[in-house]
C-alpha positions as CSV (number, residue, x, y, z in Angstrom):
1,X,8.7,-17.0,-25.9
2,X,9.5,-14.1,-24.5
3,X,8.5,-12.5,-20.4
4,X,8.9,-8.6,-19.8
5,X,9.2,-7.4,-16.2
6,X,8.5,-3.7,-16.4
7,X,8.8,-1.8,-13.2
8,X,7.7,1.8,-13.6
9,X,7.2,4.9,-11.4
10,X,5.6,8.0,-11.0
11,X,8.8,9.7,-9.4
12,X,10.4,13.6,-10.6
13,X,12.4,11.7,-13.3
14,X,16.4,11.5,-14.0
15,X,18.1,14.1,-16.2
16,X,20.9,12.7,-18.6
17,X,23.7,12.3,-16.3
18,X,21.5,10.1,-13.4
19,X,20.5,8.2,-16.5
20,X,24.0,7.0,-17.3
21,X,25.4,6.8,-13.9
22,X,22.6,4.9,-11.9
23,X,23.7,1.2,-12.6
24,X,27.2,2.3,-11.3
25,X,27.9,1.0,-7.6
26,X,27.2,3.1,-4.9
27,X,25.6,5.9,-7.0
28,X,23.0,7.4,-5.2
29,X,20.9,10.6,-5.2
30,X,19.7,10.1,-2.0
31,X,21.2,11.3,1.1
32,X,23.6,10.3,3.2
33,X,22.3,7.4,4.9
34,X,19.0,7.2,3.2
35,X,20.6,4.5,0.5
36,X,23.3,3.0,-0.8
37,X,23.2,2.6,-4.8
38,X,23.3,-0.7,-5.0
39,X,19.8,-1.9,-6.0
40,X,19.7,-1.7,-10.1
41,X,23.9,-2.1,-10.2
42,X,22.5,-5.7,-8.7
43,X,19.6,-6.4,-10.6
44,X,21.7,-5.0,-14.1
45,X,24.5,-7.3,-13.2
46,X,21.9,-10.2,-12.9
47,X,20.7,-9.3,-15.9
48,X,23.8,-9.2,-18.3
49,X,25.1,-12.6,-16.5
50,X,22.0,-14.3,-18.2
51,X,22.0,-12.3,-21.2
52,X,18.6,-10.6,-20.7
53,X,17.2,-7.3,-22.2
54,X,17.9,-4.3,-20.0
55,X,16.5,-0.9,-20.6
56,X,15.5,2.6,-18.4
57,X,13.3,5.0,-19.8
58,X,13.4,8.1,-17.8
59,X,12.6,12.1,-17.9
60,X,12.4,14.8,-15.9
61,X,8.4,15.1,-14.9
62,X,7.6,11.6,-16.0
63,X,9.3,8.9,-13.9
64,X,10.8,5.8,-14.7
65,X,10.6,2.8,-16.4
66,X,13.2,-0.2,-15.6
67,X,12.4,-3.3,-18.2
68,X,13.8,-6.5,-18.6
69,X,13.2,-9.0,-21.2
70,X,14.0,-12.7,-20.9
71,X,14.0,-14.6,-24.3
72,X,13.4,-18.2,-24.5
73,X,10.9,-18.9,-21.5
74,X,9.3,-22.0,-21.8
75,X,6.2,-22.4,-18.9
């Protein structure tokens, strides 16, 4: 009983540092005006409030992957 929603992309990547700062508020990479950080600081808070899996897979030259896993689904 268990659903995966894997969102993946085909992007430059994120070195070490945008890995561990990109679920903090307001972190962006983007410039001014183009974004505001918010999206996966939302969708990771969702995530730990319901105890799901989180995880992002990500490298420079490879994209990323942003997976959640919600045990316990019953259709």
């Amino acid at each position: 009983n268990l659903v995966i929603f894997e969102v993946e992309d085909n992007g430059c990547g994120m070195v070490a540092e945008q890995r561990e700062r990109c679920l903090e508020p307001f972190y962006t990479t983007k410039p001014v005006g183009e974004g505001t950080g918010l999206g996966l600081s939302i969708v990771h808070s969702v995530v730990k409030e319901f105890n799901m899996g989180f995880e992002i897979v990500s490298g420079i030259g490879s994209g990323t992957t942003v997976r959640v896993e919600m045990e316990g689904v019953r259709g």
